[in-house]
Residue, then its C-alpha position, 0 to 999 in steps of 0.5 A: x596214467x596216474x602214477x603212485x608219488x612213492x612209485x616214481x620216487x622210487x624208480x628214480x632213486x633206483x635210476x641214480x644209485x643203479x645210474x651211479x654204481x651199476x644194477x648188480x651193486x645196487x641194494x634195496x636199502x641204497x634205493x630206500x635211503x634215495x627215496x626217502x621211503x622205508x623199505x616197507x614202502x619199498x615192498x608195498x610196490x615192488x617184490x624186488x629190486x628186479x621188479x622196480x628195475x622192470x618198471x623202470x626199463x618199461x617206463x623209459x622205453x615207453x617214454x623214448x617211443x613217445x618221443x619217436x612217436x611225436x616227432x612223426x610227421x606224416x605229411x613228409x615222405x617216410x624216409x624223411x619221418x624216420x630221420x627226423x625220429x631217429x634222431x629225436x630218439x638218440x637225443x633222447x636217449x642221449x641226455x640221461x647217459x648214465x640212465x642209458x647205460x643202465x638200461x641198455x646193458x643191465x637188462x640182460x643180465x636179468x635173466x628171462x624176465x628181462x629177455x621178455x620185457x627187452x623183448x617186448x620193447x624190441x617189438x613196440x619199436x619195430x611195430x612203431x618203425x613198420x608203421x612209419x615206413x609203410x604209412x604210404x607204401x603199398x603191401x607188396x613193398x611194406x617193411x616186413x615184421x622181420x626186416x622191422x626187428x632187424x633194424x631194431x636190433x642193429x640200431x640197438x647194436x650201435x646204441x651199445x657200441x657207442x656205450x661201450x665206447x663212452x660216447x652216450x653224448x654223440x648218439x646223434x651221430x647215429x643218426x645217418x647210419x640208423x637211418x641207412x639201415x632202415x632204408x636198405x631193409x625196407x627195400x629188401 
C-alpha cells in the first residue's frame, strides 16, 4: 500500500513528540512543527490528533504481526514456530522503546475508539496465534478462539509489566514465559 509522503511524515512526527512527552501533552501544533507540514495539511488527513494516533497504533501492530508472520516456519513443529515468533516480536517491539510505551499504554486512554481499535489488534493477534498453533493439530485439540485471546492479553500483560519496570530493552526475555503460556492453554 502506497502511502500519502505527508501521512507518513506525520505519523512519524507524532511517534517522537507523543514517544518523547506522552499523547495527552502532545499538541497539533508539536506534530506539524515535527513534520514539517502546516496544520492545514495536518487536517487534510487526519480530523485529530486521536485519529492520527489511531493510524499510527494501526500501522505499528500491523507491522509487528508482519513481523510474526514472516518469521513462521511451517515446516517446524508449532511450538518451535511460536517461539521462534515470539521472540522475533518482542525484538521488534523492543527496538522503538519509547514508540512501544506510547502504543501500549496511551491507547487506553482513548476511550471507545481506542478500546475497539486495541481490541481489533488483540484479535489479529490471537487469529495469527490460532493459526500458528493448529496448522497441524487436529480440530478436537485446536487452540480455542478464547484460550487464543487469553494468551494475547497475558503476553500484552508482560509487555506492559516490563514497561512499567522500564525494561523495554530485554523483552526478549519474555520469551520463555510467553511461550509457556500458549503452550498451557493450547492444551487446555
Amino acid at each position: 500500500m502506497h502511502r500519502d509522503p505527508h501521512d507518513t511524515r506525520l505519523l512519524q512526527a507524532l511517534a517522537a513528540v507523543a514517544g518523547e512527552k506522552g499523547l495527552a501533552a502532545t499538541t497539533v501544533s508539536d506534530v506539524v512543527r515535527v513534520a514539517g507540514v502546516s496544520k492545514r495539511t495536518f487536517y487534510e488527513h487526519f480530523s485529530d490528533k486521536d485519529a492520527c494516533f489511531l493510524t499510527l497504533y494501526r500501522q505499528a501492530s500491523a507491522s509487528a504481526l508482519r513481523t510474526l508472520r514472516e518469521s513462521v516456519q511451517p515446516e517446524r513443529p508449532w511450538q518451535a514456530q511460536l517461539e521462534t515468533a515470539l521472540q522475533a516480536y518482542f525484538a521488534h517491539l523492543a527496538a522503538g522503546p519509547q514508540l512501544l510505551r506510547t502504543l501500549f499504554v496511551e491507547i487506553h486512554h482513548l476511550g471507545e475508539a481506542g478500546a475497539n481499535v486495541r481490541r481489533e489488534v488483540m484479535r489479529s493477534l490471537a487469529d495469527f496465534m490460532r493459526d500458528t498453533v493448529n496448522r497441524d493439530r487436529d480440530a478436537e485439540h485446536a487452540l480455542s478462539e478464547a484460550m487464543a485471546m487469553a494468551a494475547v492479553g497475558a503476553i500484552t500483560e508482560l509487555v506492559l509489566d516490563a514497561i512499567e519496570r522500564g525494561e523495554q530493552a530485554q523483552l526478549t526475555s519474555l520469551t520463555p514465559a510467553a511461550s509457556d503460556i500458549v503452550r498451557r492453554l493450547a492444551q487446555a
